[in-house]
C-alpha positions as CSV (number, residue, x, y, z in Angstrom):
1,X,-44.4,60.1,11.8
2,X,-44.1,58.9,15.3
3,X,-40.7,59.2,17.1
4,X,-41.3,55.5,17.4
5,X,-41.6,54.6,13.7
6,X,-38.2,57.1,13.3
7,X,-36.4,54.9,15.2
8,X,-37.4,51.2,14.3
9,X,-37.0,52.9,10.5
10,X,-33.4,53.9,11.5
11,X,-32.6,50.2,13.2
12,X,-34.4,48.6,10.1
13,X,-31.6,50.6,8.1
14,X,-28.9,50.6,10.0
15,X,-29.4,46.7,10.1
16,X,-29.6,46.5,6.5
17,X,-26.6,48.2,6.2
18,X,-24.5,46.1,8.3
19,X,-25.6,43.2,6.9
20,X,-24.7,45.0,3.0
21,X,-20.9,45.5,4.3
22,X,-20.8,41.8,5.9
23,X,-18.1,39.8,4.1
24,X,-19.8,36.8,2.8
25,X,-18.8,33.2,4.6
26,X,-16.5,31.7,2.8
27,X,-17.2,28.2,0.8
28,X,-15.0,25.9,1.9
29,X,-13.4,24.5,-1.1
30,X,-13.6,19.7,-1.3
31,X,-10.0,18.4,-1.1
32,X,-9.5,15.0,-2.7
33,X,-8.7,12.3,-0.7
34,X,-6.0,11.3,-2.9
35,X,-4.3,14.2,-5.6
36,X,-1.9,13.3,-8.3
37,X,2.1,14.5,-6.5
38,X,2.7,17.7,-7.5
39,X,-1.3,18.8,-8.6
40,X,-4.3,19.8,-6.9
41,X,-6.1,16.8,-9.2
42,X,-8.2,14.3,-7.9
43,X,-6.3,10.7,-8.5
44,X,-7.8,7.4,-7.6
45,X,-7.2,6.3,-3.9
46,X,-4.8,4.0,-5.2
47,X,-2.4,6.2,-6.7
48,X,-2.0,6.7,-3.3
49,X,-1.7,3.4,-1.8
50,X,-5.3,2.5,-0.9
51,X,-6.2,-0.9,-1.0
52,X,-7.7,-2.4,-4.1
53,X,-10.3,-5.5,-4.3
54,X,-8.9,-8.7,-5.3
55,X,-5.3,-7.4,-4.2
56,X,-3.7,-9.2,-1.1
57,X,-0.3,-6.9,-1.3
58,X,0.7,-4.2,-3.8
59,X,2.8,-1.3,-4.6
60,X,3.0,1.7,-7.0
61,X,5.4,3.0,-9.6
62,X,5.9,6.0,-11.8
63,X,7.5,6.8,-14.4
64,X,7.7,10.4,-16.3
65,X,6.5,11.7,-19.5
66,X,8.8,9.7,-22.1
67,X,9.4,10.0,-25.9
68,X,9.8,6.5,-26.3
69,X,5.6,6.2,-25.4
70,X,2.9,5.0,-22.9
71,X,4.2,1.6,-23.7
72,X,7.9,1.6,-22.8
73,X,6.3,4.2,-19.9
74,X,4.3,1.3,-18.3
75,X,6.8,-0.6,-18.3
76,X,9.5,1.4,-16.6
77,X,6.3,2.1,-13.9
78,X,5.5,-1.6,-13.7
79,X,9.6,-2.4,-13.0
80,X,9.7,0.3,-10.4
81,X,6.2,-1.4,-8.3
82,X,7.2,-4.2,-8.9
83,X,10.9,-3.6,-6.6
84,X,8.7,-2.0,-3.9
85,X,6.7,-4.6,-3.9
86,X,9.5,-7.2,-3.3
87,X,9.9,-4.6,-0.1
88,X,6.3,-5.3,0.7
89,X,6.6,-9.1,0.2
90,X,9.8,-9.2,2.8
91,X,8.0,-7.3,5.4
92,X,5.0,-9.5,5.0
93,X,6.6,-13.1,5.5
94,X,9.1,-11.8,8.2
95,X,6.1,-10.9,10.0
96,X,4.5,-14.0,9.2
97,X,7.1,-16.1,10.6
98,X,7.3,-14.4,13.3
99,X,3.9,-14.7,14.0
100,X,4.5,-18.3,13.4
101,X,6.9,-18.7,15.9
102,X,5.5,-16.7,18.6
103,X,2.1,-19.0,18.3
104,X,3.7,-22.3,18.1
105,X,6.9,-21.3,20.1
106,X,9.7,-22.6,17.6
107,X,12.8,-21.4,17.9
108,X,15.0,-18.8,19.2
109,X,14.6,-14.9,18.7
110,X,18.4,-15.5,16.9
111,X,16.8,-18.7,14.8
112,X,14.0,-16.6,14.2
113,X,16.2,-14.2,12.1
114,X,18.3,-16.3,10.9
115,X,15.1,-17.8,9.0
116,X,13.6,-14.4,7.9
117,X,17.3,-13.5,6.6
118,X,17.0,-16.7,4.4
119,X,13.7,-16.1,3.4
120,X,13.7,-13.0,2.3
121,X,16.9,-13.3,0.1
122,X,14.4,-15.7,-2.0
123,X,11.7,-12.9,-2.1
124,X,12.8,-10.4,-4.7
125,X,13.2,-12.5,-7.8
126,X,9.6,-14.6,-7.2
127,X,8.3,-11.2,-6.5
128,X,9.1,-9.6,-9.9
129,X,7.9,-12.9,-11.5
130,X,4.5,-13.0,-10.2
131,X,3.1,-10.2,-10.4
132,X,0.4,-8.7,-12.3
133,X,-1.3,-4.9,-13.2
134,X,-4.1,-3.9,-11.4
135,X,-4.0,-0.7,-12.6
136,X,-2.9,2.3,-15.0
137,X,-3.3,6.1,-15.1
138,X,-1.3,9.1,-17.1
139,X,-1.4,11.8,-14.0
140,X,-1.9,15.4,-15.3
141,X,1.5,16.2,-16.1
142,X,1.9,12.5,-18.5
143,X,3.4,10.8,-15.4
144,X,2.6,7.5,-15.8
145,X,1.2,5.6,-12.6
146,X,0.7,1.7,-12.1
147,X,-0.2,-0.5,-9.7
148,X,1.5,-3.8,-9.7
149,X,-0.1,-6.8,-7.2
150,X,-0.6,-10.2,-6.4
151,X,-4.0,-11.6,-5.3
152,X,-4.5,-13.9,-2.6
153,X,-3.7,-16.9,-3.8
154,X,-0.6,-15.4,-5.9
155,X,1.3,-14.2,-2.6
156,X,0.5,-17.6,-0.8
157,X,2.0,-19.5,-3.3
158,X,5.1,-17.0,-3.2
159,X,5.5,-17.2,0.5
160,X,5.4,-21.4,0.5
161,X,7.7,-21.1,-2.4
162,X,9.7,-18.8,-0.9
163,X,10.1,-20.4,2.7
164,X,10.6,-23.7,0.7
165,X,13.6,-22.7,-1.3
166,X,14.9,-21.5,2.1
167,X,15.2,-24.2,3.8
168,X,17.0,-26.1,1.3
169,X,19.4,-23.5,1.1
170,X,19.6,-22.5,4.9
171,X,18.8,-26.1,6.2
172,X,20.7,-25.9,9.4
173,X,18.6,-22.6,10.7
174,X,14.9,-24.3,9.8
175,X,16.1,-27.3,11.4
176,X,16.5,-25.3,14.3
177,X,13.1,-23.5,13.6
178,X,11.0,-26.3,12.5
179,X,11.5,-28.8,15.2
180,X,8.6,-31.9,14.0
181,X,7.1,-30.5,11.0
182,X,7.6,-31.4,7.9
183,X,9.3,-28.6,4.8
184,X,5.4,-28.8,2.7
185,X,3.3,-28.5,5.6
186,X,5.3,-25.9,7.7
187,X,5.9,-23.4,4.5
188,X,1.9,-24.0,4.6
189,X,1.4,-23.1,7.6
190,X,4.0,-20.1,7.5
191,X,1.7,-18.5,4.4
192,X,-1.4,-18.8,5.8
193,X,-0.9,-16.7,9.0
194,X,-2.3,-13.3,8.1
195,X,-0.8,-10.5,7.7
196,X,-0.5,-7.3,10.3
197,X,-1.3,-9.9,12.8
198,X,3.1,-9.9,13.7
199,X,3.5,-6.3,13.2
């Protein structure tokens, strides 16, 4: 053999054996968007607070494994949504009377929050009354997960009911607030003005 087929023969080798002790790439491993707390599972995106279709505002609850059954687990997962989402429900209509009253420019900044104060102290128990599942899921360790909503229509009704009750109860502050417009047509008005749009 030539000295020149010696050394491409020798390269071809020594290439080959390079290539032999290469560590393979590594394959990257798919991370789920959402996981169950405490697993590497896969959940459904609303287990961790993803919106969900037909849902205007929402929350989750859990509840651990129980003796007492998935039943009496629901429900302790349903109560526990349901006080977060009384949370949600105050954030929301403070923001969307503020919106209110920055667009239409009623009232003071203190009349302002003098009206959200009364407002939301009418939110919680409304809230836990109308509410509905959306959804339900035992997580890999029995953890039970639901997601407790109100559609559209659900959480307008809430906020014109809630603003209502206010301003019986609070009538000096909304008098303040509301200047010409009447108690049906502002709590209208107030719960139509979209959320995120204050924040």
């Amino acid at each position: 053999m030539s000295k020149i087929t010696n050394v491409l023969l020798t390269a071809v080798v020594a290439m080959g054996v390079a290539a032999c002790s290469s560590t393979p790439a590594k394959v990257e491993e798919k991370v789920a968007e959402c996981v169950f707390p405490g697993s590497s599972q896969a959940a459904p995106l609303w287990v961790c607070d993803a919106p969900v279709e037909g849902m205007t505002v929402g929350a989750v609850g859990s509840a651990a494994k129980s003796e007492a059954g998935i039943a009496f687990m629901k429900q302790m997962a349903a109560t526990e949504a349901r006080v977060q989402l009384a949370q949600n429900m105050k954030v929301q209509v403070q923001n969307m009377i503020k919106q209110y009253a920055e667009t239409t420019g009623a009232g003071s900044k203190e009349t302002v929050d003098r009206v959200n104060t009364s407002v939301t102290k009418q939110i919680t128990d409304q809230t836990l009354q109308g509410t509905k599942i959306f959804r339900s899921i035992q997580g890999p360790d029995g953890t039970m997960y639901v997601l407790v909503g109100l559609d559209e229509a659900a959480a307008q009704k809430l906020t014109e009911t809630a603003v209502k009750t206010s301003m019986n109860n609070d009538q000096a502050a909304w008098q303040q607030f509301k200047a010409q417009k009447g108690q049906d047509e502002l709590a209208a008005e107030i719960a139509k003005q979209k959320v995120g749009a204050g924040q």
